[in-house]
C-alpha positions in Angstrom: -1.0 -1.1 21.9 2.8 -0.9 22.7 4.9 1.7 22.5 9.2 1.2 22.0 11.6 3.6 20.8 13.5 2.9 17.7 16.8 1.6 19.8 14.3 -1.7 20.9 12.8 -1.9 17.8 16.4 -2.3 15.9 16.7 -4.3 18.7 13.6 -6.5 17.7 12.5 -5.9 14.9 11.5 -9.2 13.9 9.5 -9.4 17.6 7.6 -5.8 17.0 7.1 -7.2 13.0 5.1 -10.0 14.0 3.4 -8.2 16.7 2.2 -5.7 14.6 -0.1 -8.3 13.1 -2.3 -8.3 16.6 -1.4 -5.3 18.0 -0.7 -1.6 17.3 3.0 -1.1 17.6 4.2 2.9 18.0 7.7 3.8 17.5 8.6 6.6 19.0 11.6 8.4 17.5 12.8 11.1 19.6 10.6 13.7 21.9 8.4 14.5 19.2 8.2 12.0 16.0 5.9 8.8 16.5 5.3 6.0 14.0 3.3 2.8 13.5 4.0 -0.2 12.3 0.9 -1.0 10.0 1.1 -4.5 8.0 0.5 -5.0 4.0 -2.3 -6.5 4.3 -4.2 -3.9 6.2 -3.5 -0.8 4.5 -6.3 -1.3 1.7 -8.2 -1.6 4.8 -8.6 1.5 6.0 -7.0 3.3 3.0 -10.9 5.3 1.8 -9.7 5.2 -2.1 -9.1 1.2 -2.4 -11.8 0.0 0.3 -14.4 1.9 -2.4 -16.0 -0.8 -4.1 -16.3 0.9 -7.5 -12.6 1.2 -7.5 -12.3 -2.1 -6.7 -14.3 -3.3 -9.7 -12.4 -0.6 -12.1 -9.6 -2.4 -11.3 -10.9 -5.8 -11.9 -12.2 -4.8 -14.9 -9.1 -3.5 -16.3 -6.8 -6.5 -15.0 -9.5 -8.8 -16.8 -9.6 -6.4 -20.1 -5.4 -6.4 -20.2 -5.3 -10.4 -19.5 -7.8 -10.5 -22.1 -5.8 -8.4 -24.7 -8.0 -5.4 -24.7 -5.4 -2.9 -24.4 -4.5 0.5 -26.4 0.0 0.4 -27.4 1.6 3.6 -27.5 3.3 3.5 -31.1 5.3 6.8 -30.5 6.1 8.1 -26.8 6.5 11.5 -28.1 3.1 11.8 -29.6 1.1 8.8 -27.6 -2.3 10.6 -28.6 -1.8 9.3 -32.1 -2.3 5.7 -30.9 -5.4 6.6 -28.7 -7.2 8.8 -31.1 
């Protein structure tokens, strides 16, 4: 883990960036705010809704059903029960 404040980090940025994808990085803004940098890639990681597995596969099965043309059009915006119904 490292630790900067947010004057090396403008510094840096593309340094702490990269860095970020082996190591925590903290920012620390001030006496009393901290962040981290956390990459893309490993927020569904840790995030508890999309690392469920039944979400995942509700989602698949949706992606597959839209690309498949298995999908419900809202006619009127104003009343977009009518089309579901």
């Amino acid at each position: 883990m490292i630790a900067i404040s947010t004057t090396e980090l403008r510094k840096n940025l593309r340094k702490y960036l990269n860095l970020a994808n082996k190591e925590r990085v903290i920012i620390q803004c001030g006496n009393t705010e901290t962040y981290e940098i956390v990459p893309a890639k490993n927020i569904s990681d840790t995030d508890k809704y999309f690392s469920d597995p039944k979400v995942i596969e509700a989602i698949e099965r949706g992606r597959a059903d839209a690309k498949a043309g298995r999908v419900t059009r809202i006619k009127d915006l104003s009343d977009p029960w009518a089309s579901i119904l």
